[in-house]
C-alpha positions as CSV (number, residue, x, y, z in Angstrom):
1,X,151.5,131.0,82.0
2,X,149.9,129.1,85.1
3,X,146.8,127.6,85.1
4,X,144.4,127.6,88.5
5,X,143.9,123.6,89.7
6,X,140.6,122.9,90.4
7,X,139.4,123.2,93.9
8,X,139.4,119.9,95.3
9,X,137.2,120.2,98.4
10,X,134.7,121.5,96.1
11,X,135.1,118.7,93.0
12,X,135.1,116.1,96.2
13,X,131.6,117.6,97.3
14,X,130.0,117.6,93.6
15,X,131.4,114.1,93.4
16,X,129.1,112.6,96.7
17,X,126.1,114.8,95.9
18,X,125.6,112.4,92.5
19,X,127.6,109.3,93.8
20,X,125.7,106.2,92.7
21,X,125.0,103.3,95.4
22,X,125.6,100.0,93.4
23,X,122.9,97.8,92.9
24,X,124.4,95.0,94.3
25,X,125.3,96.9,97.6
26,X,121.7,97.8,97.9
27,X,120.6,94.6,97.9
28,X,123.1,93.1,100.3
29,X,122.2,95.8,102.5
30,X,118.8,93.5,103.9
31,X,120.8,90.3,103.7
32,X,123.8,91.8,106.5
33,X,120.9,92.9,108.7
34,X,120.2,89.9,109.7
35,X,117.5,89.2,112.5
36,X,116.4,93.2,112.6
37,X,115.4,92.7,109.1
38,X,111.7,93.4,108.2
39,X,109.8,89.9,108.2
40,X,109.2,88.4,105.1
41,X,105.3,87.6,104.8
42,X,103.6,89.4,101.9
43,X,103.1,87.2,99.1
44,X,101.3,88.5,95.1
45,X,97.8,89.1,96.6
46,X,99.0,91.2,99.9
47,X,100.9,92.9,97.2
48,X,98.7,93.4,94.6
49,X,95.9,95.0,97.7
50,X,98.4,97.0,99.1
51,X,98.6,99.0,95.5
52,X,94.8,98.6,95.0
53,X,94.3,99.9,98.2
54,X,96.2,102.9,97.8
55,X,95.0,103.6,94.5
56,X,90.9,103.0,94.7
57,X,89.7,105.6,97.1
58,X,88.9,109.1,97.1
59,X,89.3,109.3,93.2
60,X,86.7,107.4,92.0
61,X,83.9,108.3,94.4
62,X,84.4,112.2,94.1
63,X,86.8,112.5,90.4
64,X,83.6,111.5,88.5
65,X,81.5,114.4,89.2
66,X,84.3,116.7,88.2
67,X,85.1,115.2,84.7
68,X,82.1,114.4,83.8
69,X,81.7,118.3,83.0
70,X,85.0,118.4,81.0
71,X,83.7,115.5,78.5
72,X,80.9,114.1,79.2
73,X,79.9,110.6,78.6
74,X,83.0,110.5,77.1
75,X,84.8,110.6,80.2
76,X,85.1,106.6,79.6
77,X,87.7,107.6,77.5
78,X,89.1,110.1,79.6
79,X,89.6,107.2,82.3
80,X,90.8,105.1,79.8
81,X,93.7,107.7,78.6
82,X,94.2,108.2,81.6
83,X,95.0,104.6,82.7
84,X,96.9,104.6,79.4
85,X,99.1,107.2,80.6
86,X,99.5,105.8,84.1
87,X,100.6,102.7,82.7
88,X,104.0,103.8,80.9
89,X,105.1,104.9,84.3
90,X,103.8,101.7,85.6
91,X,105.9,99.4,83.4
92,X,108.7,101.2,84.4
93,X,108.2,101.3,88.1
94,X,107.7,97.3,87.3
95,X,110.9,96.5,86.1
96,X,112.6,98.3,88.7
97,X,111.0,96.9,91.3
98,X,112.1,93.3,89.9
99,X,115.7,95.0,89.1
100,X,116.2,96.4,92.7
101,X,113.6,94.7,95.0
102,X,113.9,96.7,98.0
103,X,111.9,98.9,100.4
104,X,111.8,102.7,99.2
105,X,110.2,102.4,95.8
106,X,111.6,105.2,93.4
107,X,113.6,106.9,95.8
108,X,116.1,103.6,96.2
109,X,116.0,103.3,92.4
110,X,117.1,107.1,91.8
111,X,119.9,106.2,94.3
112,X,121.1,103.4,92.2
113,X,121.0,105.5,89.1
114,X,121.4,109.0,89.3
115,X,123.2,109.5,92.6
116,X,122.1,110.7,96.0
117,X,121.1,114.5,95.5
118,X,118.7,113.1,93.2
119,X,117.6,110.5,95.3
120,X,116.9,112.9,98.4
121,X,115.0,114.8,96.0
122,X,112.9,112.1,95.3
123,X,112.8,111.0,98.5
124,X,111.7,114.6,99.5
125,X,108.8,114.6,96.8
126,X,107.4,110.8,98.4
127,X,107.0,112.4,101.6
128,X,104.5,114.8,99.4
129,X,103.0,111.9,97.6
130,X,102.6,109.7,101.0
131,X,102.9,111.7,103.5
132,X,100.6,114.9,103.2
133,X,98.6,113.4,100.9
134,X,97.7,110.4,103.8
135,X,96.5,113.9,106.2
136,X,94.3,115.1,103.3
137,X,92.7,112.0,102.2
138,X,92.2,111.2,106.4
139,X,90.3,114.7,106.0
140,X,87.8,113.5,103.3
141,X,87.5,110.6,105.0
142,X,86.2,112.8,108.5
143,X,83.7,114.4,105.9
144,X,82.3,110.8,104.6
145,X,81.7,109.9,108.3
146,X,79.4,113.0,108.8
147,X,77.7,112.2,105.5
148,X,77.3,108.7,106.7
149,X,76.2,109.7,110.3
150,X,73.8,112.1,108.9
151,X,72.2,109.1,106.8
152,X,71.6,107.1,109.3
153,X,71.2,108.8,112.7
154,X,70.6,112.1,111.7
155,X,73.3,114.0,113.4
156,X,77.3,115.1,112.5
157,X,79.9,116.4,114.2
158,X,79.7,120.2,115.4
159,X,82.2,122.2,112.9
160,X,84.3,123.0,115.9
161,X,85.4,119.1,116.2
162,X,85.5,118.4,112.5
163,X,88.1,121.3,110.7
164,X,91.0,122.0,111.4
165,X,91.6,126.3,112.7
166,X,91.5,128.2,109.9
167,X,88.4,126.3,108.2
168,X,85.7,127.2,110.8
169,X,86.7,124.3,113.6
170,X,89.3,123.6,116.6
171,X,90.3,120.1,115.5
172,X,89.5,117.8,113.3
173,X,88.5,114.6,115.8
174,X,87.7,112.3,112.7
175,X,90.7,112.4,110.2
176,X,93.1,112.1,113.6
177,X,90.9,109.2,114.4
178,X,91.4,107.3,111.2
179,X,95.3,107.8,111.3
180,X,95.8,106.9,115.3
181,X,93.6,103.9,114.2
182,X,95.6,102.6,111.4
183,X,98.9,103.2,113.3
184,X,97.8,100.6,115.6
185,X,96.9,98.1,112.9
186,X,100.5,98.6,111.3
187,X,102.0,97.9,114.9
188,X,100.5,94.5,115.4
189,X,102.9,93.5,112.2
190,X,102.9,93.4,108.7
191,X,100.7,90.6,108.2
192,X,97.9,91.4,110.3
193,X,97.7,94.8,108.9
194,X,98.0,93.1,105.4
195,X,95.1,90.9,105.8
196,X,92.6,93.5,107.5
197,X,93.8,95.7,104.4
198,X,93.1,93.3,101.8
199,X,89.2,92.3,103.4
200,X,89.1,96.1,102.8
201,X,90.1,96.1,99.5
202,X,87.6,93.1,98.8
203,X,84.4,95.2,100.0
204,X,85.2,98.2,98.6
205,X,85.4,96.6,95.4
206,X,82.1,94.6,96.1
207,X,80.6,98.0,96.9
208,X,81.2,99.7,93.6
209,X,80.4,96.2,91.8
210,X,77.2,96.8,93.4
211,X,77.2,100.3,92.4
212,X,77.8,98.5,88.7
213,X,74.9,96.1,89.3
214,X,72.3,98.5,90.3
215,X,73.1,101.6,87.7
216,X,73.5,98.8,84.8
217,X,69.7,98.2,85.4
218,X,68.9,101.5,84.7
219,X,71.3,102.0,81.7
220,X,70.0,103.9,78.9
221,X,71.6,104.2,75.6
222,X,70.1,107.0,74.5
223,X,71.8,108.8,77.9
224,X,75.2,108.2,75.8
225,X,74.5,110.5,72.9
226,X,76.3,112.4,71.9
227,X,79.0,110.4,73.0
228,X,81.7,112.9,72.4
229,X,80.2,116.9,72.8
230,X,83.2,118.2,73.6
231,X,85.2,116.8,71.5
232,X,88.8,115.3,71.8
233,X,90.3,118.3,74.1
234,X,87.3,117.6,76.8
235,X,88.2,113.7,76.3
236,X,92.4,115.0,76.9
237,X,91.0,117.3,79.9
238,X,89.4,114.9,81.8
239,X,92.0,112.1,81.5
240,X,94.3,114.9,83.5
241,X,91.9,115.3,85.9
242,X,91.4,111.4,85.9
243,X,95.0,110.8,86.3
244,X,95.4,111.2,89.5
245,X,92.6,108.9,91.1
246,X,95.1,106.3,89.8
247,X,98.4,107.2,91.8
248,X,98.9,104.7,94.3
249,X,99.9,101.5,92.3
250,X,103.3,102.3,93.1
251,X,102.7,101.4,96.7
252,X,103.8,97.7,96.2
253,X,107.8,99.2,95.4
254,X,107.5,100.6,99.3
255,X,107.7,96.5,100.4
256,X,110.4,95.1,98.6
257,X,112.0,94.4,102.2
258,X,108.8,92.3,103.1
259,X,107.8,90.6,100.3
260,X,108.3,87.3,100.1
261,X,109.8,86.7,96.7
262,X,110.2,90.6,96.0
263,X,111.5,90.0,92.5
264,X,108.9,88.0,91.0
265,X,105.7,89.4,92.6
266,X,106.5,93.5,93.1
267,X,106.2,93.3,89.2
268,X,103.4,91.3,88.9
269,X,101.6,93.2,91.6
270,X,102.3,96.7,90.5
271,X,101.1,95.9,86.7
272,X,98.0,93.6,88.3
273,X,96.7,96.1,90.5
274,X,96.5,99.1,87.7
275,X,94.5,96.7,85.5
276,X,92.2,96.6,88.5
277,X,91.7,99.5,89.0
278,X,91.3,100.9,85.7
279,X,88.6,98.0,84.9
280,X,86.5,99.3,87.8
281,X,87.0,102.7,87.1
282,X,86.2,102.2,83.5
283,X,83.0,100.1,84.8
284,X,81.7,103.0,87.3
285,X,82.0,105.8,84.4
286,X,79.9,103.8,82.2
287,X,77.5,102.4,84.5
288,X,77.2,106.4,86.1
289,X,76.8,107.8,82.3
290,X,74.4,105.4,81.1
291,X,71.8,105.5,84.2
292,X,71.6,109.3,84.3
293,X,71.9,111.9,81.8
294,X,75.0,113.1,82.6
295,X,74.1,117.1,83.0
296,X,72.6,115.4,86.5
297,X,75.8,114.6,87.9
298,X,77.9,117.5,86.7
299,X,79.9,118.9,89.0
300,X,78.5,116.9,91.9
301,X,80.9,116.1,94.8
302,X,79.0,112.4,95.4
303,X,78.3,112.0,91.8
304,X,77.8,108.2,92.6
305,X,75.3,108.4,95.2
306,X,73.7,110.6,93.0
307,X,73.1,108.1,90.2
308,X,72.1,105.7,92.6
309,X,69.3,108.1,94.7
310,X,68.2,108.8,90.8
311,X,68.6,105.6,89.4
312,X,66.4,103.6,92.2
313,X,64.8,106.7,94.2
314,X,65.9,105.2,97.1
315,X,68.1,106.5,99.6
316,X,69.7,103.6,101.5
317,X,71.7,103.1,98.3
318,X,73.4,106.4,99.2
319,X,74.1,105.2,102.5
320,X,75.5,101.8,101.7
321,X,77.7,103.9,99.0
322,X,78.8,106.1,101.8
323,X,80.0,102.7,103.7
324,X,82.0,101.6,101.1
325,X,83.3,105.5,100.5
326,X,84.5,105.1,104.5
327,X,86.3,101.6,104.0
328,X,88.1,102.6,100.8
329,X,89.6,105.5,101.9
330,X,90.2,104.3,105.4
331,X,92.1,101.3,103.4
332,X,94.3,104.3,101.5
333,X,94.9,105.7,104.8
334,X,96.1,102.5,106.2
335,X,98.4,101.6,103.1
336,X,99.7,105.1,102.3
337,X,100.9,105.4,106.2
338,X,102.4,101.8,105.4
339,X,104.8,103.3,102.6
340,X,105.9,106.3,103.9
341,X,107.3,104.5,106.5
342,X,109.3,102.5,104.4
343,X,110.2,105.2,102.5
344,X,111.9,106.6,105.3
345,X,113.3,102.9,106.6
346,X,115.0,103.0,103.5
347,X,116.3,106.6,103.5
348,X,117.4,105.9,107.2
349,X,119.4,103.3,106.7
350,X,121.3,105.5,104.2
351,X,122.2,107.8,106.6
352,X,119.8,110.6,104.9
353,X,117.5,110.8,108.1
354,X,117.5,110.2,111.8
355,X,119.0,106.5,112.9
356,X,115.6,106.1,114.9
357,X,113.7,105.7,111.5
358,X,115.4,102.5,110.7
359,X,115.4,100.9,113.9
360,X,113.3,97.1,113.7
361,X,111.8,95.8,116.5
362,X,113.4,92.2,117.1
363,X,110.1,90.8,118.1
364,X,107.6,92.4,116.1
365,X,110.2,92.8,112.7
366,X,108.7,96.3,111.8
367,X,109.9,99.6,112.8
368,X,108.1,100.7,115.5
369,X,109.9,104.2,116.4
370,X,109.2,105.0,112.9
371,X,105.8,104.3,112.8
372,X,104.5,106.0,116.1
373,X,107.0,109.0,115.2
374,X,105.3,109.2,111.5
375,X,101.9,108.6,112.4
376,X,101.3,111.4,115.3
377,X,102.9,113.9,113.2
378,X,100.6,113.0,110.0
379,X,97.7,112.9,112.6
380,X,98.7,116.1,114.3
381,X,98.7,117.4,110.6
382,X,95.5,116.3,109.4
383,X,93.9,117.6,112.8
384,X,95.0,120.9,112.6
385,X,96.5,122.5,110.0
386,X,94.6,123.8,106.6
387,X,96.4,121.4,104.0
388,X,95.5,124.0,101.0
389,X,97.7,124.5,98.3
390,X,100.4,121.6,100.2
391,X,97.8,119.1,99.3
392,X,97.9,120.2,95.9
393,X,101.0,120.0,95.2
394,X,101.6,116.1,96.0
395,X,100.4,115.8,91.9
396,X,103.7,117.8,91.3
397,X,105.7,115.4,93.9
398,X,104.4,112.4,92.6
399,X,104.8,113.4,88.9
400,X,108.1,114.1,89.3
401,X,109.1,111.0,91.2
402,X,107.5,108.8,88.1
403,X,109.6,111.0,85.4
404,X,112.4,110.1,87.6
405,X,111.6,106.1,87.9
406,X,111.6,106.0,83.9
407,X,114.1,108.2,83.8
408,X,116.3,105.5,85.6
409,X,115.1,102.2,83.5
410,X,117.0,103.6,80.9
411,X,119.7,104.9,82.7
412,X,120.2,101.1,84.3
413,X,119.8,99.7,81.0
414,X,122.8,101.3,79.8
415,X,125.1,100.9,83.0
416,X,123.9,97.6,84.1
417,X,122.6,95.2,80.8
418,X,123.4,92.4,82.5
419,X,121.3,92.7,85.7
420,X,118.8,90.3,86.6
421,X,115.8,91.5,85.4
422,X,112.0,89.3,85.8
423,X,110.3,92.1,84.2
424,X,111.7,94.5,81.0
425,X,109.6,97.0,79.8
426,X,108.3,96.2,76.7
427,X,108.5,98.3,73.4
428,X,111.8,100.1,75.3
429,X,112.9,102.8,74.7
430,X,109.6,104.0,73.7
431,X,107.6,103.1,77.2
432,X,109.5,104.9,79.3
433,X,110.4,108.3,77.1
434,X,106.6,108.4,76.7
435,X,106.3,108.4,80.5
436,X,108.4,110.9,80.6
437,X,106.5,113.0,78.4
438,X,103.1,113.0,79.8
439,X,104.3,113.3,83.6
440,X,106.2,116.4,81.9
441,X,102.5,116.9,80.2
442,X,100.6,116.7,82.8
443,X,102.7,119.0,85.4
444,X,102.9,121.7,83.6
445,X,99.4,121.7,83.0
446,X,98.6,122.7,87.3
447,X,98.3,125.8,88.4
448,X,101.1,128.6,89.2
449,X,100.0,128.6,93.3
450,X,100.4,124.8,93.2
451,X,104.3,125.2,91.8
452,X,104.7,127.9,93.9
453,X,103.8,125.7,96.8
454,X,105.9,122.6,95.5
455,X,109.3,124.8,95.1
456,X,108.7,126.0,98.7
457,X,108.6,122.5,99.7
458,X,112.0,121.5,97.5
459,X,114.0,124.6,99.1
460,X,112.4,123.3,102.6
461,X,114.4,120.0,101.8
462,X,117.2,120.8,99.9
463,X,117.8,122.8,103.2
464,X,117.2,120.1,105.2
465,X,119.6,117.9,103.1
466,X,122.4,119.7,103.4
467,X,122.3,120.7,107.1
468,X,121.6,117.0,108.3
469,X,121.3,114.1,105.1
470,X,124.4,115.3,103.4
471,X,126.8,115.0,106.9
472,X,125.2,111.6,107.8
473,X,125.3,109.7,104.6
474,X,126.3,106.3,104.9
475,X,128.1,106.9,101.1
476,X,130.2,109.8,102.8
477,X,131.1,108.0,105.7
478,X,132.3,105.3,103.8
479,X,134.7,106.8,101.8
């Protein structure tokens, strides 16, 4: 009786789709690239604002007003849970990044662990976490402008140069504005573009300590009680809506090519930058709760310049908040941009996309083609197309790609013990099978048109994949 042999063409094919790229080979990768490597210049504080100012933006100045009705004074704790929760993940993407300190954050450490099908995958859901999510919050920033303009001079923009077709206007002039503007900052090099980014990050904190200041003067105890009315589900509720005005601390694991001692400072960055921003969060909720009763800024979509017109019954505290609203989400622009295009420098180089992405300019050291290619097309997208539902679904993207990244401390554990590590994950294996567990939590808890929306997107890729990344890759031209 014969048996049937296994088709080899098709046991060859399986075998690239999950073929690991070493860790070492990884690393080498920057060291043979000689002068067209990125330029080393970014040391822990670069590194530490780059995460802070991809994190501290949009969330903070317009989450509030949405939680507060899901718990509310005790949407503290909902921030706090929430930071909790954003932390397993955190530790995890930490030792990685001091494991495998190279550009391309969780998609190069999926690559190393669970092979490249995986990693495209990945790779596919950063370009939802970075790059449509950079075209929505350039959108929010357009309507901050007009709020600002209005506060000052009086006038905004007519609809018809302020929405994209399909939400009343032609184009929307603003949020293409923001993104053309920090494409030039990224071209003048890493380092200018660092600095300007981490003056940003310094006033947009000094705006929302003065936010602090001013609401702590008329903080009322009384405002806090009862502290808890609805209970520990409104607390859990608005820590999941809370959640995700903390992604962005993984933006740090997009410059392991430019940093300048990647595996001591990504770490320290990454884990620096979340207790950051979950002190100033923390701070704002407070401060917000116990100046107003919190009925007052239920729902509200500027909850803080609320508290502020109510808490001083002046209104050029509302204006100055509407500054620092403009700089911090300009600043997320700027850094958000940054890491997508690392993201795709490090998928180029593996063959996955186009050559052109991974092209370094020998006198500037950053890759130019890749950021004037990225940057139009984000701008193009935030000027005229209706994000909807797309822009949703980055929560899905970026929730997977952190289930992933603790997914893979554990895998490396157990294939590579004896790799240099400068950070380890404390209480393993609990840290990262907890991250797990709430990203699996938490995305299960969206909405049906948002998943229907994200698996659009993953047959979008998977498509693109196979008819370009899987012919290209430098794995299967290799062997």
């Amino acid at each position: 009786m014969s048996t049937v042999s296994a088709d080899p063409g098709r046991t060859a094919r399986r075998s690239q789709l999950f073929r690991l790229k070493p860790v070492d080979a990884i690393i080498a990768q920057q060291e043979e690239e000689g002068g067209h490597q990125l330029r080393r210049s970014m040391g822990l504080l670069q590194l530490t604002a780059l995460s802070i100012g991809a994190t501290l933006g949009t969330g903070i100045f317009v989450i509030l007003g949405e939680a507060v009705p899901l718990a509310g004074p005790a949407v503290v704790l909902g921030f706090v849970l929430a930071a909790v929760t954003a932390l397993f993940s955190a530790l995890s993407y930490a030792e990685l990044a001091g494991s495998i300190p190279v550009s391309g954050s969780s998609y190069s450490y999926t690559y190393a662990t669970m092979g490249e099908l995986v990693a495209w995958v990945c790779g596919w859901c950063l370009m939802l976490e970075y790059g449509v999510s950079v075209a929505a919050v350039a959108v929010g920033w357009g309507a901050y402008i007009d709020d600002l303009a209005s506060g000052t001079i009086g006038a905004v923009l007519p609809e018809a140069l302020s929405a994209p077709p399909g939400d009343g206007g032609v184009v929307n002039i603003p949020a293409v504005v923001v993104v053309l503007l920090a494409m030039v900052l990224l071209l003048r090099g890493t380092s200018e573009s660092a600095r300007v980014n981490t003056a940003m990050v310094v006033l947009k904190i000094g705006v929302l300590a003065f936010f602090c200041v001013v609401a702590f003067t008329a903080f009322r105890a009384g405002n806090l009680a009862p502290f808890v009315p609805m209970g520990i589900a409104g607390v859990t509720a608005a820590a999941s809506q809370a959640f995700f005005s903390y992604i962005g601390f993984d933006a740090a694991s997009t410059a392991g090519d430019e940093a300048r001692d990647a595996r001591r400072d990504l770490p320290r960055a990454i884990v620096l930058s979340l207790a950051v921003v979950t002190v100033v969060y923390v701070l704002v909720a407070l401060a917000a709760v116990g100046a107003v009763p919190w009925p007052q800024i239920s729902g509200s979509e500027a909850a803080l310049a609320d508290v502020l017109s109510i808490a001083t019954g002046q209104t050029w505290t509302a204006v100055l908040l509407s500054i620092g609203a403009v700089i911090a989400i300009a600043s997320v622009v700027l850094t958000v941009l940054y890491g997508q295009t690392r993201i795709l420098y490090a998928m180029s180089r593996d063959g996955l996309v186009p050559p052109v992405f991974s092209r370094v300019s020998a006198r500037r050291r950053i890759p130019v083609a890749n950021t004037v290619i990225v940057s139009v097309l984000i701008a193009l997208l935030a000027g005229l197309v209706p994000l909807g539902e797309l822009a949703n679904a980055t929560s899905i993207g970026t929730l997977f790609a952190f289930a992933l990244v603790n997914v893979g401390v554990v895998l490396l554990r157990r294939t590579r013990p004896d790799l240099p590590r400068t950070f380890r994950t404390p209480l393993y294996p609990l840290t990262p099978v907890l991250g797990v567990a709430f990203c699996v939590l938490l995305v299960f808890g969206l909405g049906s048109a948002t998943w229907l929306v994200f698996l659009a997107w993953m047959v979008v890729g998977l498509g693109v994949y196979f008819a370009y990344g899987y012919r290209h890759s430098a794995l299967r031209t290799e062997v």
